[in-house]
C-alpha positions, 0 to 999 in steps of 0.5 A: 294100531289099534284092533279096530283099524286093523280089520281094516287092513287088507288080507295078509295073503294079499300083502305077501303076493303084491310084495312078491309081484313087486320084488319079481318085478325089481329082480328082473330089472336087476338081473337085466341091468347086472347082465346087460347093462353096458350093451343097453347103454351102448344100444340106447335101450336103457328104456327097458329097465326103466319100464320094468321099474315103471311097473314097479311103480304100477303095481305099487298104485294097484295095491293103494287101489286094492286098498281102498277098494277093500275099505269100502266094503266096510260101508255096510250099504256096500255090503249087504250081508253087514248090513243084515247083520247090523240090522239085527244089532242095536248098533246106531249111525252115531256109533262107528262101525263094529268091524273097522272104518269105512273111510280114510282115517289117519291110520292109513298114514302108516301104511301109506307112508310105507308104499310112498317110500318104496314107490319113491325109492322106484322113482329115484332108480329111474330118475339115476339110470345112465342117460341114452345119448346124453338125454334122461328119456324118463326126465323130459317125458314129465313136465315137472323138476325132479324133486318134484317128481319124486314128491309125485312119487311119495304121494302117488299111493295116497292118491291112489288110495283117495280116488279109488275109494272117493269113486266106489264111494261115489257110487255106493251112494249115487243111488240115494242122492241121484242129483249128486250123481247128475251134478258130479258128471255134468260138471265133470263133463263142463270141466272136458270142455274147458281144458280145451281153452284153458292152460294147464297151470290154471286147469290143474288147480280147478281140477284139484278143487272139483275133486277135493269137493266131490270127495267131501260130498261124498263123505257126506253124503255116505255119513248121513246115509249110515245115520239113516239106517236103524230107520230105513232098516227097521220095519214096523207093521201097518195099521191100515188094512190091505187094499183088494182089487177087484179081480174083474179089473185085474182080469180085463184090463190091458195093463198087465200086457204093458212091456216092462220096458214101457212102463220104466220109460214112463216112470222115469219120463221126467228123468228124460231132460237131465239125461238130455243134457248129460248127453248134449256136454258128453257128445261133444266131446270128442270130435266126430267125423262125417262119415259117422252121421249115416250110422247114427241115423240108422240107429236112430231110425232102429231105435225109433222102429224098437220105442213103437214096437214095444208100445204097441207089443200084445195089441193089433188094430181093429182093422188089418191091412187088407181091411184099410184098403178095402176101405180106405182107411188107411190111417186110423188116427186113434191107433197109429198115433203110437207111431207119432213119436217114432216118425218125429223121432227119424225126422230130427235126426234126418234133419240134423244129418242134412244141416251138417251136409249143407254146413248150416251147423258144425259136425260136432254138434250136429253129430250130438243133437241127431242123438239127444232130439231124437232121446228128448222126443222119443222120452217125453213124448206120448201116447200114455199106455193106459190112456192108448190102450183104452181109447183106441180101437184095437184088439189084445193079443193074449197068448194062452199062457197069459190066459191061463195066468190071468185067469189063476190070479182072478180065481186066487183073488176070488178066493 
């Protein structure tokens, strides 16, 4: 092994306690065999040491996982501090890494063989433990040959390895390529769906091949996002002067009243159809009872009070309740259509509730769409906060401190 791959290789300290945990583990089932063996077989309870080599066999995986877990961290998006070191280096994303691979190389052969080796030794113990009445418990709970099963066993390390790390990589990257992210739980999900109606023969396979894909894309995707560093990290000054407000705007305008949770919703309203239809294949999975649907619309009808609260939070009508009905007024359209959305919103859900009571529709799906309409219309629909807030009569209400705020930072752009 050459010194670069080595640091990549886990913590020695971490080796000796997953080796120790491992040999505790064996030692017991051991003691338990030499002690007790021939009442567990004459009791059928042989199943004990089967389990503690079981876990043997879990531990084995954990410390695959734990590997790959580590490795990512030499992805220096993944690790901030490597990644203000590196910025302040002249290393480029052609060069590999200072400090060890950040993906799977074929020097994790070596370590890996070594687990699947032991992890295999476990599965042939289990496989030659005396069988409870005549029958192998551990045998006819699989759906493989033997052979085979020690196969699984040599590999299940690797494996390990290759999914713990393929899904923290996944997620290292989502945030830049956020349609990968979309396109890998939609097809996931689709994927659910099907084993449903497929048999295990032909849905192991596409399984194999939509995480063989997934795990490319991901190496991709992570390959060129470390390319792109030296740019994304270098910084070069503006020539452009800085734009001023002018601190009359900043001062009486109502945008500095807008919720923070508002203003996420509106930059992220056109995001609002993918979420639907990640929400549409995930919700009809599982299969839901009639006795939920009251719960989800209460739900819905609590966050449709909390979507038109958080818009109309810091404002208040020009009128008040006593002041509508003197007048008779008792709707102002240009106000109240911030409770539009809120009112569509109970009403989608209320009549998806009633489909599923006369049978029109399936509880399943009538379960899903009395959560995604409501998503759909309370995301998509208005009003605009700068366009409500200007045009409808009301008053703002501005506690003393944003007052004072207000008017430091008006006084500050002044100056």
């Amino acid at each position: 092994m050459s010194r670069w791959y080595r640091q990549a290789l886990p913590p020695f300290s971490y080796i000796v306690v997953f080796a120790l945990l491992v040999l505790l583990t064996d030692s017991f089932a051991g003691l338990i065999w030499i002690v007790w063996g021939e009442w567990l077989l004459e009791a059928g309870a042989m199943g004990i040491v089967a389990a503690l080599l079981g876990g043997s066999l879990a531990l084995i995986g954990m410390a695959a996982g734990c590997f790959g877990l580590q490795r990512i961290f030499k992805f220096p998006p993944a690790n901030p501090a490597y990644l203000k070191w590196l910025a302040m280096t002249p290393w480029d994303g052609m060069r590999r890494p200072p400090f060890g691979p950040w993906c799977p190389v074929w020097g994790d052969v070596v370590p890996l063989s070594v687990l699947g080796m032991v992890s295999a030794s476990h599965a042939a113990l289990i496989l030659a433990l005396p069988a409870d009445g005549g029958v192998n418990r551990w045998q006819d709970s699989v759906l493989i040959a033997p052979k085979l099963q020690l196969v699984a066993a040599a590999l299940w390390p690797a494996t390990a390895f290759v999914m713990v790390w393929g899904v923290a990589g996944f997620l290292s990257v989502t945030a830049e390529w956020k349609r990968s992210g979309f396109a890998v739980l939609l097809a996931f999900g689709l994927l659910i769906h099907l084993s449903t109606f497929l048999t295990p023969t032909v849905l192991l396979p596409v399984l194999s091949v939509f995480v063989a894909v997934t795990f490319v894309l991901t190496c991709r995707r992570m390959a060129c996002v470390l390319k792109s560093l030296p740019e994304r990290t270098l910084t070069l000054p503006s020539d452009s002067p800085p734009r001023r407000i002018a601190p009359v705007f900043g001062l009486l305008s109502p945008r500095g009243l807008q919720n923070s949770a508002v203003a996420w919703l509106e930059r992220n309203r056109p995001r609002v159809p993918k979420f639907a239809l990640l929400l549409i294949v995930w919700l009809t999975i599982p299969q839901w009872r009639r006795e939920s649907l009251p719960l989800i619309l209460a739900m819905v009808l609590a966050l449709a009070l909390s979507r038109g609260l958080l818009i109309a939070y810091g404002t208040a009508s020009h009128l008040g309740i006593l002041a509508r009905l003197h007048t008779r007024r008792l709707i102002l359209p240009n106000y109240d259509r911030v409770w539009l959305p809120s009112v569509a919103m109970t009403v989608a859900s209320g009549l998806c509730y009633l489909f599923v009571e006369f049978g029109i529709i399936p509880v399943r799906f009538g379960a899903a769409l009395s959560i995604v309409l409501p998503v759909l219309i309370g995301g998509l629909s208005g009003p605009n906060y700068r366009n409500w807030s200007l045009t409808a009569p009301m008053v703002l209400l501005i506690s003393r401190a944003q007052d004072q705020q207000r008017g430091r930072r008006a006084s500050g752009d002044l100056r």
